[in-house]
C-alpha atoms as a printed R data frame, in Angstrom:
    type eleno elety resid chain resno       x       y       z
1   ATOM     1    CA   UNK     A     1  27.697  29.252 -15.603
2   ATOM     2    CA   UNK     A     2  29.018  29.951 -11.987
3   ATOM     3    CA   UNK     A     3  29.897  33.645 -12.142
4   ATOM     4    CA   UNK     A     4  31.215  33.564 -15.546
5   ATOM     5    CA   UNK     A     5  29.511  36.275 -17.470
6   ATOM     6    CA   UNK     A     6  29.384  34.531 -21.317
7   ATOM     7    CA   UNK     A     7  30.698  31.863 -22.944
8   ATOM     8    CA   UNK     A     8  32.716  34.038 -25.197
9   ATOM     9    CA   UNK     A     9  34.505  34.898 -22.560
10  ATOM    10    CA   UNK     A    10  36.117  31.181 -22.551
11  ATOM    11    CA   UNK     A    11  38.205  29.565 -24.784
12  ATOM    12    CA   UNK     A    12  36.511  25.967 -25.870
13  ATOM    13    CA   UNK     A    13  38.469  24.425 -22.710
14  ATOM    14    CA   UNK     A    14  37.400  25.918 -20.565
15  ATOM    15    CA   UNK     A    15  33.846  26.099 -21.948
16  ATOM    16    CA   UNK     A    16  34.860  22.527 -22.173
17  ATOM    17    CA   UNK     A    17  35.974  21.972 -18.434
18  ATOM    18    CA   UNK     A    18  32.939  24.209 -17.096
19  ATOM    19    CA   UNK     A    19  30.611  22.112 -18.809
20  ATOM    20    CA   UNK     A    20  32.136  18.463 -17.796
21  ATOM    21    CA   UNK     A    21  31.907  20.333 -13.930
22  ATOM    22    CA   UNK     A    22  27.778  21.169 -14.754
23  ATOM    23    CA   UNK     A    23  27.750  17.334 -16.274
24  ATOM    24    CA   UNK     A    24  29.991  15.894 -13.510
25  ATOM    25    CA   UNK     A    25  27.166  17.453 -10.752
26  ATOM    26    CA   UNK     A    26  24.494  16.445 -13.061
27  ATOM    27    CA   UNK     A    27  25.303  12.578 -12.811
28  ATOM    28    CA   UNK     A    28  25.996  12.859  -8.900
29  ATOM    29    CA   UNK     A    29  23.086  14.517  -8.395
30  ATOM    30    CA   UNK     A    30  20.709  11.776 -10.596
31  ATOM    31    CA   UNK     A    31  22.816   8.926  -8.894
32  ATOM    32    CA   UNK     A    32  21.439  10.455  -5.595
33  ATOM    33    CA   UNK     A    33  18.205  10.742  -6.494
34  ATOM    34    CA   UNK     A    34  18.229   7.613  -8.085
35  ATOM    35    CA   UNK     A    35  19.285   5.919  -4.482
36  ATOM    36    CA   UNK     A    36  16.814   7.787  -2.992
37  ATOM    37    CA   UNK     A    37  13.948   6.472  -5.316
38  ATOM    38    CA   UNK     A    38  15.542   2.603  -4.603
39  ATOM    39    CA   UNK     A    39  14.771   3.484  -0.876
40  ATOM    40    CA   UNK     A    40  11.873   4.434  -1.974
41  ATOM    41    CA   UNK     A    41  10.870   1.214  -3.898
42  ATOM    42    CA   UNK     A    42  12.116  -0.909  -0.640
43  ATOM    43    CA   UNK     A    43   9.945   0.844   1.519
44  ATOM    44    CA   UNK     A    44   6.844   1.028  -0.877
45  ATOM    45    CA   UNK     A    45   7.813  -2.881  -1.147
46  ATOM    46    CA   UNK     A    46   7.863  -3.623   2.293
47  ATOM    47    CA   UNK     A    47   4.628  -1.749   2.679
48  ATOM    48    CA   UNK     A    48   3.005  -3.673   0.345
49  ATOM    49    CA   UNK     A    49   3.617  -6.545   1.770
50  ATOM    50    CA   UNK     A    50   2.844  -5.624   5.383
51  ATOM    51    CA   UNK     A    51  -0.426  -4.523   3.903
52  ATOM    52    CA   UNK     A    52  -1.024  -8.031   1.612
53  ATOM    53    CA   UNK     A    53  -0.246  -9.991   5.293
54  ATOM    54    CA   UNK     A    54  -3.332  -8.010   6.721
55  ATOM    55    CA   UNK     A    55  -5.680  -8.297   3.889
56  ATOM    56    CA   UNK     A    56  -4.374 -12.271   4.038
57  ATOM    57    CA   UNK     A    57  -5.459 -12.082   7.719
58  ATOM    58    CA   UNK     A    58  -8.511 -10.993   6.726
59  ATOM    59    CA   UNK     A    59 -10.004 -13.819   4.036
60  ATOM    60    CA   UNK     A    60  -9.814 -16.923   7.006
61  ATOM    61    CA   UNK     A    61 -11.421 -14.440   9.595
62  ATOM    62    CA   UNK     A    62 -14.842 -13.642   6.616
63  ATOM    63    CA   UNK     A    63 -14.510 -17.581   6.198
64  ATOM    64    CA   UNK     A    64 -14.573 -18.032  10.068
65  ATOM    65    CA   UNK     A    65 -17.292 -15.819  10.150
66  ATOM    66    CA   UNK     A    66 -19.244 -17.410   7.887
67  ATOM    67    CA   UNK     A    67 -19.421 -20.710   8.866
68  ATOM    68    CA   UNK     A    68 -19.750 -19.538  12.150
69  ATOM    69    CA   UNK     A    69 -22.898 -17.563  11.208
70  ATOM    70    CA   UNK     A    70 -24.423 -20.873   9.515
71  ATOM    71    CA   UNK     A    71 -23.734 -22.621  12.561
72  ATOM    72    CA   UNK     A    72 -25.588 -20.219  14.866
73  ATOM    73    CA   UNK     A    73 -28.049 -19.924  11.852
74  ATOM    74    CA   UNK     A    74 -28.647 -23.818  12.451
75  ATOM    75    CA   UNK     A    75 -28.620 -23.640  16.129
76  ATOM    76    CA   UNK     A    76 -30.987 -21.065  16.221
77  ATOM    77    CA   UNK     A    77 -33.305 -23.015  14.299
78  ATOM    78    CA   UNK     A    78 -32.912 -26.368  15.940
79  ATOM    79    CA   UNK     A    79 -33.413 -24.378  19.260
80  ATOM    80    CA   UNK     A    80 -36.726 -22.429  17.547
81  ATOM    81    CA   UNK     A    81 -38.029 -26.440  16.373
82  ATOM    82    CA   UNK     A    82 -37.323 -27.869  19.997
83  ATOM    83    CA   UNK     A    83 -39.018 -24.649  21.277
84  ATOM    84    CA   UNK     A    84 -42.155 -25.340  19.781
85  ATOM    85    CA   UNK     A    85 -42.320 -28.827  20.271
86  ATOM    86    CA   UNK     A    86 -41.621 -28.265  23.782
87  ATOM    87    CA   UNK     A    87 -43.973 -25.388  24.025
88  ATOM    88    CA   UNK     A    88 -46.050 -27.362  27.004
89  ATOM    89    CA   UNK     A    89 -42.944 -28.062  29.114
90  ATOM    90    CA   UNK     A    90 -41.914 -27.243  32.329
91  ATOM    91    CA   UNK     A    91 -39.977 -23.941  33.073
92  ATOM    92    CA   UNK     A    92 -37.001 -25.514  33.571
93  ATOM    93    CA   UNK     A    93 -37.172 -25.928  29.611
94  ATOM    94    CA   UNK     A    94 -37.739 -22.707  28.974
95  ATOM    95    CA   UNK     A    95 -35.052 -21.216  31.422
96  ATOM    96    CA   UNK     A    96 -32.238 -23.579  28.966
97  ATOM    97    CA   UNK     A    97 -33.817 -22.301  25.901
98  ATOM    98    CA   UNK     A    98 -32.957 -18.830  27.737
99  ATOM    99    CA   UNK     A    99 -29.611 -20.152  28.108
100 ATOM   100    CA   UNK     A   100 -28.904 -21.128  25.062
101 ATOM   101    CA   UNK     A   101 -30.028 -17.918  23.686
102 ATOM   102    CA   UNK     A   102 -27.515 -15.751  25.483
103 ATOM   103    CA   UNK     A   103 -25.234 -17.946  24.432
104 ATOM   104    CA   UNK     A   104 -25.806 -17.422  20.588
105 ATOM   105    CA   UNK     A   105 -26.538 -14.125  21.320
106 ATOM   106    CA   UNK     A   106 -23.040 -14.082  22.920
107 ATOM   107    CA   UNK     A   107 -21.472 -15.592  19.934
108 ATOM   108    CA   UNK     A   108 -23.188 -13.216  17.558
109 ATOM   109    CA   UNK     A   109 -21.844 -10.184  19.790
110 ATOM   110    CA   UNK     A   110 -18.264 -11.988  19.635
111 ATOM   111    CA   UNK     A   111 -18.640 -12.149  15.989
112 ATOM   112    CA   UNK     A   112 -20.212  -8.524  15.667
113 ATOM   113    CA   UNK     A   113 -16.374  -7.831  16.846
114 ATOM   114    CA   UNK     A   114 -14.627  -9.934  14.698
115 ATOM   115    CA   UNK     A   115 -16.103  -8.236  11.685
116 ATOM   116    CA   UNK     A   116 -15.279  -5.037  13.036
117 ATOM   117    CA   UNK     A   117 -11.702  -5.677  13.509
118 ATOM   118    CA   UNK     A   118 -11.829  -7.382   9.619
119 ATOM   119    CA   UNK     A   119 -13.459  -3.904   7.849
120 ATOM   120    CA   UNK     A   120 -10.797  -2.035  10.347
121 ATOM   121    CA   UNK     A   121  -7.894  -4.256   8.827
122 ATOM   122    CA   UNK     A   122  -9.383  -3.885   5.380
123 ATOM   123    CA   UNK     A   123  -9.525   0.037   5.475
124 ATOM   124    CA   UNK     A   124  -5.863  -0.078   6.412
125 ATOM   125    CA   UNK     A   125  -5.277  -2.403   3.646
126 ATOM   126    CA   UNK     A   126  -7.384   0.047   1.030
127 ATOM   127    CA   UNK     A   127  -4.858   2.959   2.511
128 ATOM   128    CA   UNK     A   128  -1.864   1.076   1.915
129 ATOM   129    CA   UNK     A   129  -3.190   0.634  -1.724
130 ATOM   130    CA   UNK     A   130  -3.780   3.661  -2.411
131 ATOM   131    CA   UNK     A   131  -0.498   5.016  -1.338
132 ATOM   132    CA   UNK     A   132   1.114   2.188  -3.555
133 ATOM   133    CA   UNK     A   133  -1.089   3.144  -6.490
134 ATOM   134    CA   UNK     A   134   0.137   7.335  -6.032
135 ATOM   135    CA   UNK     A   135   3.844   6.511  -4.789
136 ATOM   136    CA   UNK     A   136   3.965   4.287  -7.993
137 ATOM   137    CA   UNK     A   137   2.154   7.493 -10.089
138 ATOM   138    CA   UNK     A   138   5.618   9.702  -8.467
139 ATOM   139    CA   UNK     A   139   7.780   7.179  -9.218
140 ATOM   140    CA   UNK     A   140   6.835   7.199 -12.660
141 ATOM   141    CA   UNK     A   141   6.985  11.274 -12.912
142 ATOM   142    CA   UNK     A   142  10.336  10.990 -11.203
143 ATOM   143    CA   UNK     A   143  11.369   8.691 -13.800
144 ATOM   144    CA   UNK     A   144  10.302  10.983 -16.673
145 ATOM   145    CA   UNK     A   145  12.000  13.591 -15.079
146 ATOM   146    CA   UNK     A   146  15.390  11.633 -15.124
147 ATOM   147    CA   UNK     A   147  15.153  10.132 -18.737
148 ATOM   148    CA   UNK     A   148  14.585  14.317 -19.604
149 ATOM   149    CA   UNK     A   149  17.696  15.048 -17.399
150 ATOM   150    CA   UNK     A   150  19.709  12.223 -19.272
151 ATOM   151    CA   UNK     A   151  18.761  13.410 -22.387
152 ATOM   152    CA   UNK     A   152  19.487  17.137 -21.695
153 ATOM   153    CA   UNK     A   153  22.992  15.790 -20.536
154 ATOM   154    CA   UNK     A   154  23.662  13.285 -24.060
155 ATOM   155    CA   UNK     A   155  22.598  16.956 -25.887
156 ATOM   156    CA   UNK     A   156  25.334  18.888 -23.565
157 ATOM   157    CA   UNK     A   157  27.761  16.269 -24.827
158 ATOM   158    CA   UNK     A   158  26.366  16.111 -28.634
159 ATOM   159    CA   UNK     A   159  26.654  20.078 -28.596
160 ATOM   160    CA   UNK     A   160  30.185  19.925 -26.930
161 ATOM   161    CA   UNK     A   161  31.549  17.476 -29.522
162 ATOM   162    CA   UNK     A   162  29.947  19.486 -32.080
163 ATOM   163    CA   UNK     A   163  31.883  22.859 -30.973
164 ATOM   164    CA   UNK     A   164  35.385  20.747 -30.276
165 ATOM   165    CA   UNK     A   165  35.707  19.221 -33.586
């Protein structure tokens, strides 16, 4: 009890003042820590929804990538159907069908990317999560810890009224 050596040593106001003090630093210090778990909350909000934008980002580039799979799906077998119908024709026919397979196998390449970047974006998206999920795990300890520091504080006060009256 800051340097004092027993409570007998006080008389029940100053027991009474010494404790109010303790209770007084008590409050302030769960009022700060309080404010710092609200900044906390803010962030872990804004976080959240940084990381729901990017998983959001994510849904119309699989959807892109789908339909544009089906597409070169498609084209690939129209080209495969005109290639063996025109199986007898000149080379000039065979150097488009080259063509147009660099070009799909451009696209696919371009797409090969796209994907990439999505899983990338979704990784960071499973982080974020999981940093909510443990952040929200602390917050809840922290919270514990307060509603025992409250009631430790109400018994200080129970246990001073009991001794003053």
């Amino acid at each position: 009890m800051d340097g004092i050596t027993s409570r007998q040593d006080l008389s029940t106001e100053e027991l009474i003042a010494v404790l109010t003090t303790q209770n007084d630093k008590l409050k302030i210090e769960l009022v700060d820590k309080h404010n710092d778990y609200q900044d906390e909350i803010e962030f872990l909000h804004a976080e959240i929804s940084a990381a729901r934008e990017e998983v959001a980002t994510i849904k119309p580039r699989s959807d892109r990538f789908q339909k544009a799979l089906k597409q070169i799906k498609d084209k690939y077998s129209n080209h495969v159907r005109k290639a063996r119908v025109y199986k007898s024709q000149t080379i000039t026919d065979k150097e488009n069908m080259t063509t147009v397979q660099k070009n799909l196998q451009n696209e696919i390449t371009e797409l090969k990317h796209e994907l990439s970047a999505s899983k990338k974006s979704l990784e960071k998206a499973t982080e974020y999560y999981e940093t909510f999920i443990e952040l929200n795990h602390e917050i809840s300890r922290l919270k514990e810890e307060k509603d025992k520091a409250e009631k430790t504080i109400q018994q200080m006060r129970d246990m001073l009224l009991g001794e003053s009256s």
